[in-house]
NUKOLKE-975266 format. One record per residue: residue in one letter; x, y, z of N, C-alpha, C, CB in turn. Coordinates in steps of 0.02 Angstrom, whole numbers, plus 32768, in hexadecimal, padded with zeros to 4 digits. Glycine has a CB too. Layout:
// NUKOLKE-975266
AXYZXYZXYZXYZ;...
// end
This chain:
// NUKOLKE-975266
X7AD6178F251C7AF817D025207B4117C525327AD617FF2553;X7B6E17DC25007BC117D825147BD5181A251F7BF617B824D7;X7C1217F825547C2F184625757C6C182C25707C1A186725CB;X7C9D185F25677CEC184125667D0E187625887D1118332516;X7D46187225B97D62189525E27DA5188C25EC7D4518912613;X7DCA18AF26037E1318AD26127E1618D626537E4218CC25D5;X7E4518A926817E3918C226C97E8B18A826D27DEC18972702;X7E8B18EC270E7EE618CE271F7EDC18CE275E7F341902270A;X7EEC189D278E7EF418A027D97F59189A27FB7EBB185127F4;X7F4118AD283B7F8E189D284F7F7E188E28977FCD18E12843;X7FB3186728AD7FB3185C28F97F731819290C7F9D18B22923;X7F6617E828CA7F4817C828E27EFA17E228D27F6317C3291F;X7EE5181628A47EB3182428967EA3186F28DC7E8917DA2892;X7ED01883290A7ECE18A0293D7EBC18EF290A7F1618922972;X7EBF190F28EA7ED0192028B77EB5191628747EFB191128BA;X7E86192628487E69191828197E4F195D27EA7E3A18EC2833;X7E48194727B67E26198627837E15196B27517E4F19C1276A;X7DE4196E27257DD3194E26EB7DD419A426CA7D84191426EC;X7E011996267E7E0A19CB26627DC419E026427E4219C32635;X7DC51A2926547D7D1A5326267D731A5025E57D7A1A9F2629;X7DA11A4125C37DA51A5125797DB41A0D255C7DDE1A8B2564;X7DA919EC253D7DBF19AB25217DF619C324DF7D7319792505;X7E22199724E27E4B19C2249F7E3619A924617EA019B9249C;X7E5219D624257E3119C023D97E37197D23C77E5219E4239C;X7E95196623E27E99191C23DA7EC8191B24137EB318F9238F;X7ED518CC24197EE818B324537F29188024337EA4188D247F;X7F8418AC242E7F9B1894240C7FD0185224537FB918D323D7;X7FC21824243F7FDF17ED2462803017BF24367F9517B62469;X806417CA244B809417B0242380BC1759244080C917F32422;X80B2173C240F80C916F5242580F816EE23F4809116B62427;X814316D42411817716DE23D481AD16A52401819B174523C3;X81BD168F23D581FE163D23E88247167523FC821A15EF2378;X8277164C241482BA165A241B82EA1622240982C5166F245C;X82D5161623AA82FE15F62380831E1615235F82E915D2235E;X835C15FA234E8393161B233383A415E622ED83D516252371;X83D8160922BC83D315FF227E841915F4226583AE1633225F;X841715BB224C846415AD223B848915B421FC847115702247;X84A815AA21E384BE15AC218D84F01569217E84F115FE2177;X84D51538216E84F914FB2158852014FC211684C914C72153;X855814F42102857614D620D6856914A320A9859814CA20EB;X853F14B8206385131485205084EA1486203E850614672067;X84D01484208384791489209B845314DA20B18471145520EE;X8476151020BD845A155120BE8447154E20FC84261563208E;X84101578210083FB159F214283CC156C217D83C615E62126;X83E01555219683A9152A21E1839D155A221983D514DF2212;X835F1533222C834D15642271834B15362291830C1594227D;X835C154822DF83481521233483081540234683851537237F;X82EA14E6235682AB1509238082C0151823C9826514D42385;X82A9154923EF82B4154A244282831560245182EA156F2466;X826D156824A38248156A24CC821615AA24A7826D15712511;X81D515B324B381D1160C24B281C8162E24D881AC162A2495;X81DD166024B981F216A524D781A1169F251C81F016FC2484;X81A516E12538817F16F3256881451720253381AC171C25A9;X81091721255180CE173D252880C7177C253E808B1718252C;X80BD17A524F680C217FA25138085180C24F4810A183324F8;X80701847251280171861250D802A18B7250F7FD418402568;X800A18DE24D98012191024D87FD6193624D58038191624B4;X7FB6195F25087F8E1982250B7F8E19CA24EF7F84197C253E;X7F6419E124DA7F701A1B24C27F1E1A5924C17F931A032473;X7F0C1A6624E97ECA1A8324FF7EC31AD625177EB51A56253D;X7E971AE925327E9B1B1A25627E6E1B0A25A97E831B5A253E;X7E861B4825CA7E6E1B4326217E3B1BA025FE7ED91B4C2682;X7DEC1B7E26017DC81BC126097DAE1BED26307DA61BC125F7;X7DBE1C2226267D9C1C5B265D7D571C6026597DB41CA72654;X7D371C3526407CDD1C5926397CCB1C0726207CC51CB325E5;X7C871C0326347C6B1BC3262C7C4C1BB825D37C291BBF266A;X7C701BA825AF7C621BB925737C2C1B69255F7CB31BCB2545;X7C041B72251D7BE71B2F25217C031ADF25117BB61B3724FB;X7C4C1AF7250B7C761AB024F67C951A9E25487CC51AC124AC;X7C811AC7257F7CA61AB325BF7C971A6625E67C911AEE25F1;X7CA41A3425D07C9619FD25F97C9419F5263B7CB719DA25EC;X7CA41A3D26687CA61A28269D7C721A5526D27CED1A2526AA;X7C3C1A3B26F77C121A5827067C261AB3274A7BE91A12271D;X7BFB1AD927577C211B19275C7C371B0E279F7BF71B602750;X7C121AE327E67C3A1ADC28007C811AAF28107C1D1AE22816;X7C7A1A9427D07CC81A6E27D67D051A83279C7CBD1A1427CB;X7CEF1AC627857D141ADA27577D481B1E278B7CDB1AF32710;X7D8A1B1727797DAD1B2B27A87DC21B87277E7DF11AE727B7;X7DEA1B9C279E7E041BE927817E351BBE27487E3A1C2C27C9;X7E5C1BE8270F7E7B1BC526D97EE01BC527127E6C1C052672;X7ED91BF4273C7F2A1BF9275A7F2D1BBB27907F3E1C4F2789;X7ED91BB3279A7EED1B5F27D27F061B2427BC7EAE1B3A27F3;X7EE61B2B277C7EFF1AF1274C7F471AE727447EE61AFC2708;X7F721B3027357FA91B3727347FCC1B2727747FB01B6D271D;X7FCA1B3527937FCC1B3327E07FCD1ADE27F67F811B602803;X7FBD1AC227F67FAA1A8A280C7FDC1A5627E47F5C1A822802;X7FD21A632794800E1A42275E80461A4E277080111A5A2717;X80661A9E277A809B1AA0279980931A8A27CF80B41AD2279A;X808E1A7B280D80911A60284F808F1A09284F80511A822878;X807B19EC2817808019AF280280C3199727EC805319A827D4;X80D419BA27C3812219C2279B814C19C627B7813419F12776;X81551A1827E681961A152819819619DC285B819D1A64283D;X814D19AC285E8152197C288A81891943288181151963288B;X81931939284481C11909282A818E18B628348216190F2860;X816018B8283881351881283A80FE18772810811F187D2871;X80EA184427EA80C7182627B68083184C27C380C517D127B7;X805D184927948009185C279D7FE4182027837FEC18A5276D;X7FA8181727707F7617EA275C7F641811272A7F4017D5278B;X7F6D17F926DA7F33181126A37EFE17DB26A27F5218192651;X7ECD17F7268F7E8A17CE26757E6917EA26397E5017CC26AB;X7E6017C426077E2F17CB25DB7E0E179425BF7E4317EB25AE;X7DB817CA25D57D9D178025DE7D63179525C57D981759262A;X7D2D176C25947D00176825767CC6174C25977D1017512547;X7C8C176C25B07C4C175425DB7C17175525C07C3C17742610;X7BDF171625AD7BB3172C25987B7E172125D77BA917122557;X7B53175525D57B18176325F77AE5172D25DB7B0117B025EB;X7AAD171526097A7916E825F47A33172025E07A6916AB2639;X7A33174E26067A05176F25EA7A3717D125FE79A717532616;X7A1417EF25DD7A32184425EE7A0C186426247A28187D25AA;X79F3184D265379D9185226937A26184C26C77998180F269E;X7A36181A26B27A8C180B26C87AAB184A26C47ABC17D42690;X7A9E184F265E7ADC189426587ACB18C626787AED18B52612;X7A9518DB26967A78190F269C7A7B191D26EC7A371909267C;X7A8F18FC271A7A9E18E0274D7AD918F7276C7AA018A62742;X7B0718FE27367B60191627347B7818DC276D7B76197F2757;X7B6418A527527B66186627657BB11857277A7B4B183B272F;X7BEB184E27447C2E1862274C7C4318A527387C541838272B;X7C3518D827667C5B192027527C7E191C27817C381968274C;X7C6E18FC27CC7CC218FE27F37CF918E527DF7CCA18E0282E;X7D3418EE27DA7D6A18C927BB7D78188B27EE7DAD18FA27AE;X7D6A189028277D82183F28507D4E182E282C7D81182928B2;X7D151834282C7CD017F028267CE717D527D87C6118192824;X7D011812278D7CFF17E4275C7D4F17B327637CF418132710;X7D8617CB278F7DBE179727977DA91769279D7DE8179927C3;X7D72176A27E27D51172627FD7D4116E027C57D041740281C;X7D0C171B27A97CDB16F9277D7D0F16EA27347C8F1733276E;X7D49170B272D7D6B170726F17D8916C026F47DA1174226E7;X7D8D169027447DB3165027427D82162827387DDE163D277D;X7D48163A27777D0615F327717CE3162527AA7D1F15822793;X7C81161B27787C52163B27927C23160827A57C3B166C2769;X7C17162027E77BDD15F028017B9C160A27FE7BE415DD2848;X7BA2165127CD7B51165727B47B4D163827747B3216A627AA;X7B08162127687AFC15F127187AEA162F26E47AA815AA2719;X7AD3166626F37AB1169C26CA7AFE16B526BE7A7116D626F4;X7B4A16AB26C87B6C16BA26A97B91169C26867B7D16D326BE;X7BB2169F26467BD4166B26247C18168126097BAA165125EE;X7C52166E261F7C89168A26117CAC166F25CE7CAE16842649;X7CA3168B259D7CAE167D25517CF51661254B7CA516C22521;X7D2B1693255B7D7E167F255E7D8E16AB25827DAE167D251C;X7DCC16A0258C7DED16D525C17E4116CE25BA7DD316C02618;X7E66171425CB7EC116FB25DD7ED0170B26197F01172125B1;X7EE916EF263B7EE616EC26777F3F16DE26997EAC16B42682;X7F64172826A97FBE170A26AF7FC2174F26CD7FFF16F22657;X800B174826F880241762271B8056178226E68035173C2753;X806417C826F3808017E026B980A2182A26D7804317E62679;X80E1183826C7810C185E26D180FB18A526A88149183A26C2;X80FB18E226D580F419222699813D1933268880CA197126B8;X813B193326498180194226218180198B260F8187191525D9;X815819A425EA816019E725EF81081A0025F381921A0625A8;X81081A55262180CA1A69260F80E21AB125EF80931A6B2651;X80C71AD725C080B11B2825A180761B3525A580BC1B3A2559;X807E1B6025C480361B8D25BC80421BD6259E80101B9A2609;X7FFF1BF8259380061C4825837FAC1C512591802D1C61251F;X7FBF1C98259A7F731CAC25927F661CC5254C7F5E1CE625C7;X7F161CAA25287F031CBC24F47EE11CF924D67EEB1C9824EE;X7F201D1124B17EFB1D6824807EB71D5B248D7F061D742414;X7E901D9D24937E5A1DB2246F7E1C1D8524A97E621D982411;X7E271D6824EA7E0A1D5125117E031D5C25527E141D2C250A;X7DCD1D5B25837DC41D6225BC7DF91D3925FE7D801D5325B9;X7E3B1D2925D67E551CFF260E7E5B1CAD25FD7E231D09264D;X7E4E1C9B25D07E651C5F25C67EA51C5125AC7E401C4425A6;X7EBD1C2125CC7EF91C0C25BE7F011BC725A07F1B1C1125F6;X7F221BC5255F7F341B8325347F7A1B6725657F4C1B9B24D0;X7F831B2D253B7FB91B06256C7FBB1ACF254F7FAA1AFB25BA;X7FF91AAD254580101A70252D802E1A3E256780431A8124F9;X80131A11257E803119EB25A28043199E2587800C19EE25D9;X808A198A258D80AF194A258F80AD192225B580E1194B2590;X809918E325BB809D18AB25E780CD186325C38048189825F7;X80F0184A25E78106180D25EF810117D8261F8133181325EC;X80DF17A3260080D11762262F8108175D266280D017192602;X80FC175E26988122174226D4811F16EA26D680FA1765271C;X815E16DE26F1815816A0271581701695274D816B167526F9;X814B168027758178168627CF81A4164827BE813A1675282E;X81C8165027F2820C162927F98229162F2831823D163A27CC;X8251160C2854826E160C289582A715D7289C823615FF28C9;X82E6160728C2832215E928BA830F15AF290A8371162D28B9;X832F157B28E583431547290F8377154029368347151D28F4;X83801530296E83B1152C29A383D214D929918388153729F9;X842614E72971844614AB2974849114A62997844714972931;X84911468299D84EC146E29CF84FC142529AD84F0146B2A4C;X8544142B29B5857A1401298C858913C529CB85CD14382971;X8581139E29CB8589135429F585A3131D29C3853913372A15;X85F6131729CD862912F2299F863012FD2974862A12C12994;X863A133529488631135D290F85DA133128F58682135528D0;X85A91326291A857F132028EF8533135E290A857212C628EC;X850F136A28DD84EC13B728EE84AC1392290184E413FB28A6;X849613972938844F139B2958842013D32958845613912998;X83D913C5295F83B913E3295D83A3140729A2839A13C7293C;X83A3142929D1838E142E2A01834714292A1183A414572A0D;X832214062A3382E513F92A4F82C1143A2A6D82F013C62A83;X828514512A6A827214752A82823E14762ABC826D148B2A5B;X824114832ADC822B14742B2581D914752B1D824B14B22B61;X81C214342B42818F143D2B408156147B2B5A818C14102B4F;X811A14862B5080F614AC2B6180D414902BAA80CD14B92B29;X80D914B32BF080CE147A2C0E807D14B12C21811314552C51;X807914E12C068049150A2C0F7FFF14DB2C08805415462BDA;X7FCA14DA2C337F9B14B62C247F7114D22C097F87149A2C4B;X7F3E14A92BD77F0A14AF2BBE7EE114D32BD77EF614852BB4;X7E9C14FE2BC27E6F15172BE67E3C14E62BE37E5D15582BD3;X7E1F14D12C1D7DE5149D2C287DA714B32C207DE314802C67;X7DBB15032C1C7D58150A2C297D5B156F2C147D2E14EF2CB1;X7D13157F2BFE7D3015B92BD37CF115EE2BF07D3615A92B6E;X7D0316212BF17CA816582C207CA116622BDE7CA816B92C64;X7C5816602BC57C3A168A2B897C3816D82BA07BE7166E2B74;X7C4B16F52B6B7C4C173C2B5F7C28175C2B1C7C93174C2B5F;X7C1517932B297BE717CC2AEC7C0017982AA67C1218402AE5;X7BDD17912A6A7C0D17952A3D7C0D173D2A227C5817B82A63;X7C1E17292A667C4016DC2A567C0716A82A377C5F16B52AA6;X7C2716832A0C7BF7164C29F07C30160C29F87BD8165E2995;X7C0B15C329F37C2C159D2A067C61158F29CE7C06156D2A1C;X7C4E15A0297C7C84159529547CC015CD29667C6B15982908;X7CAA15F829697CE91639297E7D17160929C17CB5169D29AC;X7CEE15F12A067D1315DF2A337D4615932A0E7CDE15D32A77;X7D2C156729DE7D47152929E27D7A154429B07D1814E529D2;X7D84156A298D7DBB1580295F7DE915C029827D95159A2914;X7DEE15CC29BF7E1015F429E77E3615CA2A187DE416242A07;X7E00159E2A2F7E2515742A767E3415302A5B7DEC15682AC2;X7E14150C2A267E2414EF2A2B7E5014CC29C87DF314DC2A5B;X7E4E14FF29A77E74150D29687E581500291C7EAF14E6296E;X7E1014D329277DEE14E128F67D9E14CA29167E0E14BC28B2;X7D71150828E97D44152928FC7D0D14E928FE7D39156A28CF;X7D1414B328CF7CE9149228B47CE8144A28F47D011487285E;X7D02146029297CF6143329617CC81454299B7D3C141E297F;X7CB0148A298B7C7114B029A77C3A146F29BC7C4D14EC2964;X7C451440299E7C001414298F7C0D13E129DD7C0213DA292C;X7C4513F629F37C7E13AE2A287C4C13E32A6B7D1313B52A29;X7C5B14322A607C5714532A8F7C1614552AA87C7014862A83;X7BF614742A767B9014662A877B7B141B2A937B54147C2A35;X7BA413E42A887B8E13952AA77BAA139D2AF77BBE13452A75;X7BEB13B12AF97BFB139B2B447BCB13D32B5C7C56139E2B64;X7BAF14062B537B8A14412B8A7B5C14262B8B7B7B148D2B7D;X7B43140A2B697AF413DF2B527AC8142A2B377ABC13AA2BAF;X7AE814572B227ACA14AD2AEA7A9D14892AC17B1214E32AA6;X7A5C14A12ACC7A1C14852A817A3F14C02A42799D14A42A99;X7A3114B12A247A3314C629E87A09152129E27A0D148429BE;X79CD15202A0A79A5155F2A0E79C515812A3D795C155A2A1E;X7A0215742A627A2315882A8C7A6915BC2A577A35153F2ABD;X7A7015982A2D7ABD15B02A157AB215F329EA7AE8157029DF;X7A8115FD29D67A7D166B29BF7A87168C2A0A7A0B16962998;X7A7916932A477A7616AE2A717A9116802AAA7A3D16C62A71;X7AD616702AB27B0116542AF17AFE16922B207B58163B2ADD;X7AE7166C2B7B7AEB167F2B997B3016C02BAF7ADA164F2BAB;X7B3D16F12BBA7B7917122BD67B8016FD2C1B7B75175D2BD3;X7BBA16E02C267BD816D12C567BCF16962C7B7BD416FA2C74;X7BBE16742C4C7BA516462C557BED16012C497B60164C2C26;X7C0F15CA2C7C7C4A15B72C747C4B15782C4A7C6715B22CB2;X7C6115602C117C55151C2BF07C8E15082C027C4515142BA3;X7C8E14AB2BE97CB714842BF47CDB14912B957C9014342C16;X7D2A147D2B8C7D3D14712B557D6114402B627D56149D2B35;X7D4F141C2B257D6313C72B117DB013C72B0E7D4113A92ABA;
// end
């Protein structure tokens, strides 16, 4: 069973929505910034250069009524002005969001049926790397991406739904460097170490599994295996970790 979704988060996933409506198509633009010369002779040449930044254009509606194309189950389907609401409040933030689109196949429809990923954190989660086997993540796009423009309107002849076109452009973080001139020659300035220490040891809480903790504390998930050896955790132990219970991290 395949499911395909588009979810936008912000703030780190603090923030999430997987859109109700999937759009008709999903127009994605990849385009160079080569330029074209005219030789004497020889006619017209082009420069290859870098490319451009990748742009994604959505084009859907936000529905007032749970219609049978709504992908999103009724308690996680929002009013159509929150939607608005939230896009704008993203926008005038002046800070990047997270798109995802990502293709899941189910092992059996007991899964789908489950609304297995209908939260938008759990399919982000699961949109990088799933540590259930009954799910299988087909492809996915996965980038930090700038809203360039949004329109909306509400639609003739309907209970309140509102269509809407939204623009995205790939972000890339970047950060200016601190330099100073020593004999006319330009240094880099050093940046001070972190003298902040490590956390040695972590309380289990509601929720937590050891891949979630080794890809939080310690930056990728797939050293979970370091964490359940130093606790000496059996294996019939790791569906149900103790709460509050304090481990050691490697």
């Amino acid at each position: 069973m395949e499911e395909y979704g588009i979810f936008l988060g912000f703030n780190n996933q603090a923030e999430a929505f997987r859109l109700p409506v999937n759009p008709e198509t999903l127009e994605i633009k990849e385009s160079g910034d080569g330029k074209s010369y005219t030789i004497i002779d020889l006619g017209e040449i082009n420069t290859i250069a870098y490319p451009k930044l990748t742009e994604i254009t959505i084009e859907s509606i936000f529905p007032a009524q749970r219609y049978p194309f709504v992908l999103v189950q009724e308690d996680g389907l929002k009013r159509p002005f929150e939607y608005v609401e939230l896009i704008k409040k993203w926008m005038t933030s002046r800070r990047p969001i997270r798109f995802v689109f990502s293709g899941v196949s189910y092992a059996d429809d007991t899964k789908k049926a489950e609304g297995k990923l209908n939260d938008a954190k759990k399919w982000l989660k699961e949109s990088s790397t799933s540590e259930d086997k009954s799910i299988e993540i087909d492809f996915g796009v996965n980038m930090a991406m700038s809203i360039e423009g949004f329109t909306w309107k509400l639609s003739a002849g309907t209970s309140g739904d509102i269509e809407y076109s939204l623009s995205l452009k790939k972000y890339v973080f970047y950060q200016a460097v601190a330099v100073k001139v020593v004999n006319d020659e330009v240094k880099v300035e050093k940046k001070r170490a972190n003298e902040t220490p490590k956390p040695t040891t972590y309380t289990l809480k509601s929720g937590d599994s050891l891949w979630k903790i080794a890809k939080e504390k310690l930056g990728d998930g797939k050293r979970c295996g370091e964490i359940q050896k130093l606790n000496g955790i059996k294996d019939s132990e790791l569906r149900k970790l103790p709460i509050g219970k304090v481990i050691k991290l490697p």
